[in-house]
Every structure is written in structure tokens, then in C-alpha cells.
CHARMM internal coordinates of N, CA and C (Angstrom, degrees):
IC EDIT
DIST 1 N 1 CA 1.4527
DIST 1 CA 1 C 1.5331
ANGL 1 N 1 CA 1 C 108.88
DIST 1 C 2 N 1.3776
ANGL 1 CA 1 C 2 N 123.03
DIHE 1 N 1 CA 1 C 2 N 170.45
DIST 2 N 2 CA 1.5547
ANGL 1 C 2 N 2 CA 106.30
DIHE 1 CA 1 C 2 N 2 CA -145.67
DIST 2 CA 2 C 2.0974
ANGL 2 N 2 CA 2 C 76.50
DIHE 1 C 2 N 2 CA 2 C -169.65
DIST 2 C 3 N 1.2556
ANGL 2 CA 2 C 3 N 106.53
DIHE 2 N 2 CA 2 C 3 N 96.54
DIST 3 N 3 CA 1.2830
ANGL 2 C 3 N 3 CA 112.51
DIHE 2 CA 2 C 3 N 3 CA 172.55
DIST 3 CA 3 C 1.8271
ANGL 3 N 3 CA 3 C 108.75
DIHE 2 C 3 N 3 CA 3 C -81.28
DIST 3 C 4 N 1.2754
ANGL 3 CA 3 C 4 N 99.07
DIHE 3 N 3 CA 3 C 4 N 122.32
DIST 4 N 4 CA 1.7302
ANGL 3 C 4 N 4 CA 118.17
DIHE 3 CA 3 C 4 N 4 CA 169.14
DIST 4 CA 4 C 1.3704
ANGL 4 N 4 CA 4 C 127.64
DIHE 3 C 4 N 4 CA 4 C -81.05
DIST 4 C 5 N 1.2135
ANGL 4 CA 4 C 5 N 116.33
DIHE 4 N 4 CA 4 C 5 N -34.69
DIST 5 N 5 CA 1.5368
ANGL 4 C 5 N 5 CA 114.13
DIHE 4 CA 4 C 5 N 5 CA -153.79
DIST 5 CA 5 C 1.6968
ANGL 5 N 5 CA 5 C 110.95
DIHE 4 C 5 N 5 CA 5 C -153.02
DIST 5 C 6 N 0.8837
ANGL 5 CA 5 C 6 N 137.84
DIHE 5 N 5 CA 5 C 6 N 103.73
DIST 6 N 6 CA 1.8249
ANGL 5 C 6 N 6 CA 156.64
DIHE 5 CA 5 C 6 N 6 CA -177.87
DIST 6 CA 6 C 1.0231
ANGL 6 N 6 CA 6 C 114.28
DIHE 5 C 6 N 6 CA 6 C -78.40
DIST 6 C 7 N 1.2394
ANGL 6 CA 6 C 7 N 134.20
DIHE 6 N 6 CA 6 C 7 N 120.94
DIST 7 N 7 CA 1.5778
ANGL 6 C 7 N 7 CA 134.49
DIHE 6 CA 6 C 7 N 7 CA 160.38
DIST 7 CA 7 C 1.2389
ANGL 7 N 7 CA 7 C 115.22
DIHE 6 C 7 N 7 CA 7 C -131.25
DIST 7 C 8 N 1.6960
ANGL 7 CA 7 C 8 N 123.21
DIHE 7 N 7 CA 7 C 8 N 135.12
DIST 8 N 8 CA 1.3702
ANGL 7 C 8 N 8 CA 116.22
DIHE 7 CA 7 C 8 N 8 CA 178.13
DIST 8 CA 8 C 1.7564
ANGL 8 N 8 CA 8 C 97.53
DIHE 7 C 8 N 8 CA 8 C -113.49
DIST 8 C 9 N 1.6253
ANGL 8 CA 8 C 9 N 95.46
DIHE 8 N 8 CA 8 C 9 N 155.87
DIST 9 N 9 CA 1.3827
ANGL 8 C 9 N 9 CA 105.76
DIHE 8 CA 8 C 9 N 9 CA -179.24
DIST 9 CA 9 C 2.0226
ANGL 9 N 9 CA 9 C 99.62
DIHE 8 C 9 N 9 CA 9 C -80.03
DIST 9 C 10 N 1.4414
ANGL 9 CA 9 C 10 N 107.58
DIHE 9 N 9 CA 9 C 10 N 154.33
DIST 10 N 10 CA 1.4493
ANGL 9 C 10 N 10 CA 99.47
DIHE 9 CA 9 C 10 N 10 CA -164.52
DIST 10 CA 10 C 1.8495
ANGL 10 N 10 CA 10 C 95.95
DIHE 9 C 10 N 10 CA 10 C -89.01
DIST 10 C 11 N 1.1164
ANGL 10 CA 10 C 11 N 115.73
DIHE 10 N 10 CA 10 C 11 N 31.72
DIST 11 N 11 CA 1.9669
ANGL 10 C 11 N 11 CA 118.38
DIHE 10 CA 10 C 11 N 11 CA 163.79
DIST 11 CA 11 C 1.7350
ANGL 11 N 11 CA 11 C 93.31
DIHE 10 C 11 N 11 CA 11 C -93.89
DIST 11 C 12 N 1.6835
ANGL 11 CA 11 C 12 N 111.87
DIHE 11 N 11 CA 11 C 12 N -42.99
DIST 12 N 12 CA 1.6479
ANGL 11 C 12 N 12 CA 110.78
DIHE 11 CA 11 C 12 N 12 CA -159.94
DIST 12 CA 12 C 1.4860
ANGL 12 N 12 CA 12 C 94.81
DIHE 11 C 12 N 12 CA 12 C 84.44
DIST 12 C 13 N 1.2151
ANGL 12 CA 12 C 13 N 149.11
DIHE 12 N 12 CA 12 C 13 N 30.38
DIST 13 N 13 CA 1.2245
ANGL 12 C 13 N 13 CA 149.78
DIHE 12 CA 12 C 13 N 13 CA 140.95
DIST 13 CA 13 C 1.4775
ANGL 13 N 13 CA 13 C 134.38
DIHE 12 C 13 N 13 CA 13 C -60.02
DIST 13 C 14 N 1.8646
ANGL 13 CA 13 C 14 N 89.03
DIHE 13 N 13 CA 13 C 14 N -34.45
DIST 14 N 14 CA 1.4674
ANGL 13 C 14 N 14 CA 91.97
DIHE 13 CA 13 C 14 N 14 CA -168.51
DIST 14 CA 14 C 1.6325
ANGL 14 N 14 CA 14 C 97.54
DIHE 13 C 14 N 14 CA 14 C -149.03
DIST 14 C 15 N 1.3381
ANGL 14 CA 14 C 15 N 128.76
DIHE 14 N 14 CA 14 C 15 N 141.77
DIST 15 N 15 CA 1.4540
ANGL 14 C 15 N 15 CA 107.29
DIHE 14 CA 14 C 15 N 15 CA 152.62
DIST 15 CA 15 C 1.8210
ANGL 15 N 15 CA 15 C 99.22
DIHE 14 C 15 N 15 CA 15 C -137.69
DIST 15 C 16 N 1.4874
ANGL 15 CA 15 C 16 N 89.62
DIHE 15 N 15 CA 15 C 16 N -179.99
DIST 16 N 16 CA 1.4110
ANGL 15 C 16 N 16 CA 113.00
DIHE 15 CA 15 C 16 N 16 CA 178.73
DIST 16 CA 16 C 1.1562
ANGL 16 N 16 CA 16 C 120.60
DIHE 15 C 16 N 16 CA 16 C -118.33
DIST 16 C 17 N 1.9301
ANGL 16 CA 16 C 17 N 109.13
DIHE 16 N 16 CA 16 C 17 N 154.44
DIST 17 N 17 CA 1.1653
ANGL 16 C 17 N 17 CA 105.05
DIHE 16 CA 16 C 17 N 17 CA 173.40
DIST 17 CA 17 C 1.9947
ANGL 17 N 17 CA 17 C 120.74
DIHE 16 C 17 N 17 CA 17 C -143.48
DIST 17 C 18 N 1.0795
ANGL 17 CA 17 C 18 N 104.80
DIHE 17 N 17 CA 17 C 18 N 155.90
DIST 18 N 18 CA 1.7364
ANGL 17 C 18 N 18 CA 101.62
DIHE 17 CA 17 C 18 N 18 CA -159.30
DIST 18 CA 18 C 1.6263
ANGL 18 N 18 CA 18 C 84.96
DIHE 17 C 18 N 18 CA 18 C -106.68
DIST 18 C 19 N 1.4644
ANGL 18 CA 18 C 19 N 97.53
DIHE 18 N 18 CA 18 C 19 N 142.47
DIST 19 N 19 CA 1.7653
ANGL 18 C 19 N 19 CA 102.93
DIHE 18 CA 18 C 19 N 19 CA 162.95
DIST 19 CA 19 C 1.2287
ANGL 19 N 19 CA 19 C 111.17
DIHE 18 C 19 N 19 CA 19 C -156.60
DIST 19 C 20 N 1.4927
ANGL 19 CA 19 C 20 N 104.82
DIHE 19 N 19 CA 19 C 20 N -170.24
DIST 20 N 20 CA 1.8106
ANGL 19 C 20 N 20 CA 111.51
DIHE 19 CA 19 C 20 N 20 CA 177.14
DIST 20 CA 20 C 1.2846
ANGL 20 N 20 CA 20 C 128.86
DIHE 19 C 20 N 20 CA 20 C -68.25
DIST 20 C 21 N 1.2154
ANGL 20 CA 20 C 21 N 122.46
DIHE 20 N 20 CA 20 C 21 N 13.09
DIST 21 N 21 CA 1.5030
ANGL 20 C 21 N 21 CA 135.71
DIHE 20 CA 20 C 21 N 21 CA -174.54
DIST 21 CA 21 C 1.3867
ANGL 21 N 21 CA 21 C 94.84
DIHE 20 C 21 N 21 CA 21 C -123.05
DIST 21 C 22 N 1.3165
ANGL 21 CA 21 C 22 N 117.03
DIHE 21 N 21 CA 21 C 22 N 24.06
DIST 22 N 22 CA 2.0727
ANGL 21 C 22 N 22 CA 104.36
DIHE 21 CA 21 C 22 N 22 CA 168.26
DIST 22 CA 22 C 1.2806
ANGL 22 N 22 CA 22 C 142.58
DIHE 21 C 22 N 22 CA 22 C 79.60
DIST 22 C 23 N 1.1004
ANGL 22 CA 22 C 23 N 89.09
DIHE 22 N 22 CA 22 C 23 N 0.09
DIST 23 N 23 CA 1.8757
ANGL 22 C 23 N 23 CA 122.55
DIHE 22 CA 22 C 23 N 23 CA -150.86
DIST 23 CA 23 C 1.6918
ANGL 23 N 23 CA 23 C 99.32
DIHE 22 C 23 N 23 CA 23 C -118.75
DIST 23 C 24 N 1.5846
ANGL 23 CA 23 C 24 N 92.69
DIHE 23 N 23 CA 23 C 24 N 146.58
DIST 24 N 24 CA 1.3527
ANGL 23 C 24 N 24 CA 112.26
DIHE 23 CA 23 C 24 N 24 CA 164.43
DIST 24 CA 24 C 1.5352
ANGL 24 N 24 CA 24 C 102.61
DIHE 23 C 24 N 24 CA 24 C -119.23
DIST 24 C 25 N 1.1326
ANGL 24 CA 24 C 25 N 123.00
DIHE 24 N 24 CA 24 C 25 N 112.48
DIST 25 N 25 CA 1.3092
ANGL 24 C 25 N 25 CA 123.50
DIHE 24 CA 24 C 25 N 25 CA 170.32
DIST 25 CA 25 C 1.4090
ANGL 25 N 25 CA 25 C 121.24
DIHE 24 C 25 N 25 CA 25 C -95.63
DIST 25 C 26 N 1.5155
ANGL 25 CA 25 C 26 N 133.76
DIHE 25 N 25 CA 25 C 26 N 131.14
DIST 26 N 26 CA 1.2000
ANGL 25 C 26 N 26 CA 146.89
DIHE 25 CA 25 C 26 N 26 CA 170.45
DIST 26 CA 26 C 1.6866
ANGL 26 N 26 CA 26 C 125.20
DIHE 25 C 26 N 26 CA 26 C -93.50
DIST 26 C 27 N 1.4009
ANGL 26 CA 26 C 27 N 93.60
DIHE 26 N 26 CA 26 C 27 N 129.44
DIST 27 N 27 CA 1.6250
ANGL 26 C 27 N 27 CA 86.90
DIHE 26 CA 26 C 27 N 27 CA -164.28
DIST 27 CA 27 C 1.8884
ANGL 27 N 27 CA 27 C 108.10
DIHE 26 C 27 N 27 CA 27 C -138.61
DIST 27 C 28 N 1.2746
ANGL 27 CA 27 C 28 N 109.03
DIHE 27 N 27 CA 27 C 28 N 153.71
DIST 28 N 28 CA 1.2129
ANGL 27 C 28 N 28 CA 115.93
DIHE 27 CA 27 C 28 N 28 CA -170.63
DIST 28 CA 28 C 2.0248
ANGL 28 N 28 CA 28 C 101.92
DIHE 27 C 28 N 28 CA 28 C -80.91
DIST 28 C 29 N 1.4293
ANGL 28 CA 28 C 29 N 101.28
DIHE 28 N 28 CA 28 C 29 N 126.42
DIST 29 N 29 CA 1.8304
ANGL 28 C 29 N 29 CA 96.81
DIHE 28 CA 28 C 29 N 29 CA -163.46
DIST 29 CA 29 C 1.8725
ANGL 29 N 29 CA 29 C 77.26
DIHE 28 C 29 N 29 CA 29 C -73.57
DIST 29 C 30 N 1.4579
ANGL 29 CA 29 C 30 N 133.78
DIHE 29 N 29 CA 29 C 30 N -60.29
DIST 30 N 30 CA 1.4848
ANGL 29 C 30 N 30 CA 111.54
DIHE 29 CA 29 C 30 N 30 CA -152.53
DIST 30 CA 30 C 1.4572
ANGL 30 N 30 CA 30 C 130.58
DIHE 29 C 30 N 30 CA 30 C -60.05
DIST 30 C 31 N 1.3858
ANGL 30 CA 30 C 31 N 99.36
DIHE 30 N 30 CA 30 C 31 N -28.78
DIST 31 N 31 CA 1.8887
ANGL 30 C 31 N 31 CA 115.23
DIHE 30 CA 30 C 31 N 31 CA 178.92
DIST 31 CA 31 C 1.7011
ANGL 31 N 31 CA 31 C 108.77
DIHE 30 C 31 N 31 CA 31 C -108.21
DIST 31 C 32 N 1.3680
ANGL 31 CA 31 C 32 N 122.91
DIHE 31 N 31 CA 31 C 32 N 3.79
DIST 32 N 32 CA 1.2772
ANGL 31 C 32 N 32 CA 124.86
DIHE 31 CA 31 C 32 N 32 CA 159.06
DIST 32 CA 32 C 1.5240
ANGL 32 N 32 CA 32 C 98.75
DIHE 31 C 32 N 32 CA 32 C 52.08
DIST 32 C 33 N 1.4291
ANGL 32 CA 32 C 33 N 120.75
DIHE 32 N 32 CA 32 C 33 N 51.67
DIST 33 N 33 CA 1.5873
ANGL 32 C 33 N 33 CA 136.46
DIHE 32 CA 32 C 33 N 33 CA -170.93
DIST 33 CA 33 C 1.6431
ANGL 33 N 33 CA 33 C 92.20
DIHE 32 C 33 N 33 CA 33 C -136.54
DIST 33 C 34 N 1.9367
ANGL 33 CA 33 C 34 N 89.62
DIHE 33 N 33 CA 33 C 34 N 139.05
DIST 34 N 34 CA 1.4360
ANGL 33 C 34 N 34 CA 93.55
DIHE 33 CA 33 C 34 N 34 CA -176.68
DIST 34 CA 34 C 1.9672
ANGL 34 N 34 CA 34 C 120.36
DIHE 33 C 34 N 34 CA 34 C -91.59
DIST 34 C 35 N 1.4602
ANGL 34 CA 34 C 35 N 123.69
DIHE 34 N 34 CA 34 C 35 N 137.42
DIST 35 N 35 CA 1.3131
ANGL 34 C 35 N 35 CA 100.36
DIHE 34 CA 34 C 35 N 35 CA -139.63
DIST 35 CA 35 C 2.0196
ANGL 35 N 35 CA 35 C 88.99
DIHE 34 C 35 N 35 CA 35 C -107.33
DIST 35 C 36 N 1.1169
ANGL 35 CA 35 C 36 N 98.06
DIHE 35 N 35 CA 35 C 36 N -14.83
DIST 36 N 36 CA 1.6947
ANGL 35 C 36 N 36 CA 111.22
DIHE 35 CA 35 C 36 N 36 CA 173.30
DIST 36 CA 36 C 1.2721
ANGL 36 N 36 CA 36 C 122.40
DIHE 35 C 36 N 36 CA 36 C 162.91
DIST 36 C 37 N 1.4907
ANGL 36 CA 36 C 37 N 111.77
DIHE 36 N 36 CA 36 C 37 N 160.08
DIST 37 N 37 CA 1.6139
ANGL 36 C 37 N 37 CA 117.27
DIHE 36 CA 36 C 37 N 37 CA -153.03
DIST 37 CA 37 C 1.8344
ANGL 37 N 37 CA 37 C 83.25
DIHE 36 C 37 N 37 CA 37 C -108.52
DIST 37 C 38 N 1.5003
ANGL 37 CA 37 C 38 N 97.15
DIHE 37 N 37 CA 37 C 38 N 161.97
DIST 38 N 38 CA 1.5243
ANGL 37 C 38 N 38 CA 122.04
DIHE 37 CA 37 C 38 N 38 CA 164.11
DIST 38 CA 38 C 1.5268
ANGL 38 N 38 CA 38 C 110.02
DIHE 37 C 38 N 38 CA 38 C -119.08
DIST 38 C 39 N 1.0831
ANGL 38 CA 38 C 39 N 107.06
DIHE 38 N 38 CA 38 C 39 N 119.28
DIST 39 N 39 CA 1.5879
ANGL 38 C 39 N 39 CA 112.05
DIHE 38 CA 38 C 39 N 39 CA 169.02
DIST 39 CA 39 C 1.2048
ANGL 39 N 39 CA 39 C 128.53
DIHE 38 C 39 N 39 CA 39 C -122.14
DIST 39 C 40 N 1.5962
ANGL 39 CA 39 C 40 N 116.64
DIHE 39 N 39 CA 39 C 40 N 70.89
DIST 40 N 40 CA 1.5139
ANGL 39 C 40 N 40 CA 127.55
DIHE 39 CA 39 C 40 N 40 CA -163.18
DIST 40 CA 40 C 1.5550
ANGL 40 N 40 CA 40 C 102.95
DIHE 39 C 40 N 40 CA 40 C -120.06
DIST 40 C 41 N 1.1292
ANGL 40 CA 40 C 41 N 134.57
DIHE 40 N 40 CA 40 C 41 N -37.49
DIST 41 N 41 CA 1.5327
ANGL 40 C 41 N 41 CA 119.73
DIHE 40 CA 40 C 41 N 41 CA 176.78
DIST 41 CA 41 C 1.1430
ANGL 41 N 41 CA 41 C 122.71
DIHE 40 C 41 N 41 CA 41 C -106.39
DIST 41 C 42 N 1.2359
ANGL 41 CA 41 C 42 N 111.73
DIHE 41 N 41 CA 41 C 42 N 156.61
DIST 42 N 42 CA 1.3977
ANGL 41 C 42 N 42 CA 120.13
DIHE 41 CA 41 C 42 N 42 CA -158.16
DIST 42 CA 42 C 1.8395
ANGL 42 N 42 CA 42 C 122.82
DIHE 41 C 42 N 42 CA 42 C -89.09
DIST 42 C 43 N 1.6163
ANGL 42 CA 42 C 43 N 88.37
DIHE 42 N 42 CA 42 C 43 N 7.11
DIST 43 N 43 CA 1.6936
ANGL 42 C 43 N 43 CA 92.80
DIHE 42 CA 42 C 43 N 43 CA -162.16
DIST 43 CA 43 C 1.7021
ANGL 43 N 43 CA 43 C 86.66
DIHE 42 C 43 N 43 CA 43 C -141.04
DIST 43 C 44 N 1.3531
ANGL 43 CA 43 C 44 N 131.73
DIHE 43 N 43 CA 43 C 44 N -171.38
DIST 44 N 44 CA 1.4140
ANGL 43 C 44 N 44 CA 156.10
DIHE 43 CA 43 C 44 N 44 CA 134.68
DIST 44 CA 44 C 1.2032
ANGL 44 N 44 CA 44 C 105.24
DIHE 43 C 44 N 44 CA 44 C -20.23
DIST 44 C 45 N 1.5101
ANGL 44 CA 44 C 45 N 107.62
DIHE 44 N 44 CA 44 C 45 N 108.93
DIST 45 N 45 CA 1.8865
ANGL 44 C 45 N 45 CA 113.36
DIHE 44 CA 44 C 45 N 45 CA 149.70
DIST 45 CA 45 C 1.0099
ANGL 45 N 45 CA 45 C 116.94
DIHE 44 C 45 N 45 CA 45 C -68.66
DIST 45 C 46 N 1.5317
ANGL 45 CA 45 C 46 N 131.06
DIHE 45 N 45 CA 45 C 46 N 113.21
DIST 46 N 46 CA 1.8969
ANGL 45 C 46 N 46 CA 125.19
DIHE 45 CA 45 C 46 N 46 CA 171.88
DIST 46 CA 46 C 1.1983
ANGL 46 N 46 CA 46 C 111.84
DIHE 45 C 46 N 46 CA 46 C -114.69
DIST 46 C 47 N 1.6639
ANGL 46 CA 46 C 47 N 117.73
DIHE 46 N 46 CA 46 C 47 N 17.40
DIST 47 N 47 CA 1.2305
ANGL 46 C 47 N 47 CA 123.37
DIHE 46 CA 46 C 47 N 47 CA -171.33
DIST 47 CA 47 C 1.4712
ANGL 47 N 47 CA 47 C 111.19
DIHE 46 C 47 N 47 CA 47 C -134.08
DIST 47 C 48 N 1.3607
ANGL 47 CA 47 C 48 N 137.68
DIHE 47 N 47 CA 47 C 48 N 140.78
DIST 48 N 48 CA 1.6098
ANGL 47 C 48 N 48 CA 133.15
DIHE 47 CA 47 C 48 N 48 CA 141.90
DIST 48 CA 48 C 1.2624
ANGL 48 N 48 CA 48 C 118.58
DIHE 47 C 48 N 48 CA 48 C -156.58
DIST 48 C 49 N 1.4464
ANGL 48 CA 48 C 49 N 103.66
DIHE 48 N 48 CA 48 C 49 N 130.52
DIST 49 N 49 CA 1.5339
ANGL 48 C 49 N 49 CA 124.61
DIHE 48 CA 48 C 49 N 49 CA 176.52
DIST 49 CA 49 C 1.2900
ANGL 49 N 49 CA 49 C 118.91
DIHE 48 C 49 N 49 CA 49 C -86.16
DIST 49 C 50 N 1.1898
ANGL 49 CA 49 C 50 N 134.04
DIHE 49 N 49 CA 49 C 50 N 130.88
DIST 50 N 50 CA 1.7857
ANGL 49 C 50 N 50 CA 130.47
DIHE 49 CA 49 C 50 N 50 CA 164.36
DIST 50 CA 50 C 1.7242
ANGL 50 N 50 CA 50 C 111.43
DIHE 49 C 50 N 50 CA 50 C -106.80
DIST 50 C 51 N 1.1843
ANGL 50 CA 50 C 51 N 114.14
DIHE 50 N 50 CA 50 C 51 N 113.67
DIST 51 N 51 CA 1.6372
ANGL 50 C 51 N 51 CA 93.31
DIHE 50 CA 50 C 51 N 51 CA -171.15
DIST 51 CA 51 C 1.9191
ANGL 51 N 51 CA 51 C 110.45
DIHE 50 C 51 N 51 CA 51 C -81.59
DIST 51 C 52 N 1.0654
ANGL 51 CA 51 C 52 N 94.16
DIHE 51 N 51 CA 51 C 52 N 172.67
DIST 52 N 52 CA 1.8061
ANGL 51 C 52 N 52 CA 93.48
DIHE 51 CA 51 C 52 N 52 CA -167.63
DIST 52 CA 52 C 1.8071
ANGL 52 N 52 CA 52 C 108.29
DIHE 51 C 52 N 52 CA 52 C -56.51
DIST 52 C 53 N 1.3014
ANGL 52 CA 52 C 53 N 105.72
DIHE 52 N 52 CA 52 C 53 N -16.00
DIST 53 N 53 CA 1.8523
ANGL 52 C 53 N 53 CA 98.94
DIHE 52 CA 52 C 53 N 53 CA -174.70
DIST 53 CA 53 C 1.7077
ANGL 53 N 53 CA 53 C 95.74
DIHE 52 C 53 N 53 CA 53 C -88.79
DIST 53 C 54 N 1.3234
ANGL 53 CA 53 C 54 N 120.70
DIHE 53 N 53 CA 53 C 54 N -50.79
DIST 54 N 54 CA 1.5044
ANGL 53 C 54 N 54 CA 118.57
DIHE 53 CA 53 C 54 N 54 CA 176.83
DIST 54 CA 54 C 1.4225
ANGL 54 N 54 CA 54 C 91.27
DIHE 53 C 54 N 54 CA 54 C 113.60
DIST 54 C 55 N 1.6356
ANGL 54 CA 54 C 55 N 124.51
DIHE 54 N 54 CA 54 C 55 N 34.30
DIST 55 N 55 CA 1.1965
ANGL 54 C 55 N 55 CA 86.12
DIHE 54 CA 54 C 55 N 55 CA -175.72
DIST 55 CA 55 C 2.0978
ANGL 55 N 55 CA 55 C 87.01
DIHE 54 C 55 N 55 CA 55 C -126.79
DIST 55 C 56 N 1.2820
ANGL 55 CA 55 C 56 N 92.84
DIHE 55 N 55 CA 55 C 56 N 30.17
DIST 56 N 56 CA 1.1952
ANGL 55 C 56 N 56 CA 98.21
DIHE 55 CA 55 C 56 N 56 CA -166.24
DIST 56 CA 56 C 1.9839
ANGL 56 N 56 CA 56 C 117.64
DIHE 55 C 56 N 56 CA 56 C -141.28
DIST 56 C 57 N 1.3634
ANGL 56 CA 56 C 57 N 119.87
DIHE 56 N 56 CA 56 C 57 N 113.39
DIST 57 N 57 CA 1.4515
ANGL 56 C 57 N 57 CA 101.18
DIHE 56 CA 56 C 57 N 57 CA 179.22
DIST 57 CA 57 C 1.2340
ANGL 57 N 57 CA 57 C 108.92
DIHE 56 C 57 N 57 CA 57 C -134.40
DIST 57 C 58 N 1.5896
ANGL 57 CA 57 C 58 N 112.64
DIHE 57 N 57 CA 57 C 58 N 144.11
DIST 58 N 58 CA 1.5400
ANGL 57 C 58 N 58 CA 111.59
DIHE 57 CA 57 C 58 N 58 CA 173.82
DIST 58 CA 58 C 1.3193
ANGL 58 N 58 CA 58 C 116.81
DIHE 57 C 58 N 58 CA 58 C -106.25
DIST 58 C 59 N 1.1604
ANGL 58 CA 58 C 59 N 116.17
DIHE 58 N 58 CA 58 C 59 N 165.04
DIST 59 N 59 CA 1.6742
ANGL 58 C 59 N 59 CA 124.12
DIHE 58 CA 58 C 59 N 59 CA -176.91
DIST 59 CA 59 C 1.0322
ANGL 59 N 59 CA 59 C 113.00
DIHE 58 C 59 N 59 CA 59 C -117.31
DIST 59 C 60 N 1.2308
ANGL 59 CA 59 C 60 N 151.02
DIHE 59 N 59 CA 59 C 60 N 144.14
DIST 60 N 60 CA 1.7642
ANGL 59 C 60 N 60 CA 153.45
DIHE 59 CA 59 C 60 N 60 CA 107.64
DIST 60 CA 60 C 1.3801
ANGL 60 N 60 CA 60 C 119.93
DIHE 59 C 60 N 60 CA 60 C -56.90
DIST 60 C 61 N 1.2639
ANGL 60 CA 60 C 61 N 108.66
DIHE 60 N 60 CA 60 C 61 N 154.58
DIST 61 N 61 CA 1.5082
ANGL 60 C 61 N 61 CA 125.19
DIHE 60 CA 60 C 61 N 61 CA -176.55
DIST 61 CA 61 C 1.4705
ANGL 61 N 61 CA 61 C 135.40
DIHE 60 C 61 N 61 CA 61 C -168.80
DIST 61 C 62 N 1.2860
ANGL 61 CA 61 C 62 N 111.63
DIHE 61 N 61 CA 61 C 62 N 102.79
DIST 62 N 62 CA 1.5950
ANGL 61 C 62 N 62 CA 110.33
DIHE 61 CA 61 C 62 N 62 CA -173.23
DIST 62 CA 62 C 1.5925
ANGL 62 N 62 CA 62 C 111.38
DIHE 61 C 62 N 62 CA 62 C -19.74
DIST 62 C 63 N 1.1052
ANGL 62 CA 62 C 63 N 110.81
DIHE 62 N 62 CA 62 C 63 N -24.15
DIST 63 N 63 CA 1.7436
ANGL 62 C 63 N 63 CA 96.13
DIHE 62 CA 62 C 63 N 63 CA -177.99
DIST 63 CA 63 C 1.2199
ANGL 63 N 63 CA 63 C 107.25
DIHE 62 C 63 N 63 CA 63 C -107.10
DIST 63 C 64 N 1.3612
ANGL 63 CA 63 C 64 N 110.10
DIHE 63 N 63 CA 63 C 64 N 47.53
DIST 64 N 64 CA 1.3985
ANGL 63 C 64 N 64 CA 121.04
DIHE 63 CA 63 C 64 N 64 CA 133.07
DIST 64 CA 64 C 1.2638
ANGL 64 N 64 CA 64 C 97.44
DIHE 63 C 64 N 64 CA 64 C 67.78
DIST 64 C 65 N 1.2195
ANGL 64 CA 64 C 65 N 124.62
DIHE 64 N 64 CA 64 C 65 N 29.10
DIST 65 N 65 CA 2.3573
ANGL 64 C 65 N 65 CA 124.54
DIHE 64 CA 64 C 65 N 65 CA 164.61
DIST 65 CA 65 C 1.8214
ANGL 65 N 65 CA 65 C 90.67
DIHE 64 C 65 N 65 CA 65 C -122.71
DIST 65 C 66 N 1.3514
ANGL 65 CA 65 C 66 N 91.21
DIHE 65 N 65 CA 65 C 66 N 154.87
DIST 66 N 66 CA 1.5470
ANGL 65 C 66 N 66 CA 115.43
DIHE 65 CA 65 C 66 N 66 CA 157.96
DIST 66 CA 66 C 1.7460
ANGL 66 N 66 CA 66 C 102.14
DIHE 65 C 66 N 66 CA 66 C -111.69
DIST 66 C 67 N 1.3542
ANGL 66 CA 66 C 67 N 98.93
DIHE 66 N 66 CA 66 C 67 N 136.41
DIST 67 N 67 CA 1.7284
ANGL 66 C 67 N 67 CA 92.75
DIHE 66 CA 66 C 67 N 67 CA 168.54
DIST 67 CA 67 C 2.0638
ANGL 67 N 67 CA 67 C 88.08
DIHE 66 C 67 N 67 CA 67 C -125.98
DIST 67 C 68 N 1.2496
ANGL 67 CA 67 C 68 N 68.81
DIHE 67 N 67 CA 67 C 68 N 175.44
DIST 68 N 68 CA 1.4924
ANGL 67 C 68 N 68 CA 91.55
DIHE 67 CA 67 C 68 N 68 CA -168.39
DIST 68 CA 68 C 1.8605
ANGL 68 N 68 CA 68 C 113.49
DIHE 67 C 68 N 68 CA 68 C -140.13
DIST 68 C 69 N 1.2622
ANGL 68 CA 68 C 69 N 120.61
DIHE 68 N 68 CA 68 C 69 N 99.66
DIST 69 N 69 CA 1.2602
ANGL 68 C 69 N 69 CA 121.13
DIHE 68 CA 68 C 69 N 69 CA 178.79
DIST 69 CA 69 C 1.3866
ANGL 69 N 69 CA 69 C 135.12
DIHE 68 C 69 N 69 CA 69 C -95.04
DIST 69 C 70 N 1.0992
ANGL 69 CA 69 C 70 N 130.24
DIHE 69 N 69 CA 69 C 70 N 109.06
DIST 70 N 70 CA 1.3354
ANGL 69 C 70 N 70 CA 133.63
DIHE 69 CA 69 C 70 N 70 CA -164.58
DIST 70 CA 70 C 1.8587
ANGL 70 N 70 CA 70 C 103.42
DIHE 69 C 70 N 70 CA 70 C -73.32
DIST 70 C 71 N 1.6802
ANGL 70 CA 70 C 71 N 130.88
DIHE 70 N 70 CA 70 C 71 N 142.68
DIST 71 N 71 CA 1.3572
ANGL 70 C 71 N 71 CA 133.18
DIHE 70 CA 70 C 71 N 71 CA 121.92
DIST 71 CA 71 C 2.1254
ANGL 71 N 71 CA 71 C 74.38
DIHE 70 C 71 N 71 CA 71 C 87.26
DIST 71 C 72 N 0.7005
ANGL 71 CA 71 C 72 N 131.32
DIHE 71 N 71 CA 71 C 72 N 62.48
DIST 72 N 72 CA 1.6115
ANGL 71 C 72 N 72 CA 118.95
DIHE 71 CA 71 C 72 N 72 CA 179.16
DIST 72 CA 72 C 1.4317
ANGL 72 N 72 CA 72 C 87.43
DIHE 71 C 72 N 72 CA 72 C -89.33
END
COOR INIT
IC SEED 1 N 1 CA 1 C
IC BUILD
């Protein structure tokens, strides 16, 4: 697996990460423990947005969608 794309939540509590398995994975930054997977696109995440409140993240994806997740 081959992680693309990093996002930290703006507390530094938590960040994310996009890779070749489709997935956005969420992870705890202090215990470096994974806290849950996203399995919504069908291709490579090479993209992630955190917006400045945190209550908001976007995705990229070789297959050509943006998703957009509210309150994660």
C-alpha cells in the first residue's frame, strides 16, 4: 500500500491519510492507532482537504469524483 495524500485535523488530534487501497484512513496523531477506514472511492486517494473548523474534509481520486465529508 502506498499512502498519497495527508491531512491533519486543525486540533492535531487526529489526521488522515489517502492511498492505493481506496481508502481514507483516520488515525489517532498521539497513539499513532488507526481509528477507522473510509471506503467510498473506487480508485487512489491523491488528494485531502481539512477545512479550518475541522468539521469538514474533501477527497480526490483517480476515478475522477471529489467527495466531500461533513462532521467526521
Amino acid at each position: 500500500m502506498w499512502v498519497y495524500s495527508l491531512a491533519m485535523s486543525p486540533d492535531g488530534q487526529t489526521f488522515f491519510s489517502g492511498n492505493s487501497k481506496n481508502t481514507i484512513d483516520i488515525w489517532e496523531t498521539s497513539t499513532g492507532e488507526k481509528i477507522r477506514t473510509i471506503k467510498e472511492h473506487s480508485s487512489m486517494v491523491f488528494a485531502l482537504v481539512m477545512s479550518p473548523d475541522g468539521q469538514t474534509l474533501v477527497s480526490g481520486s483517480s476515478d475522477k469524483t471529489i467527495k466531500i465529508w461533513r462532521s467526521i
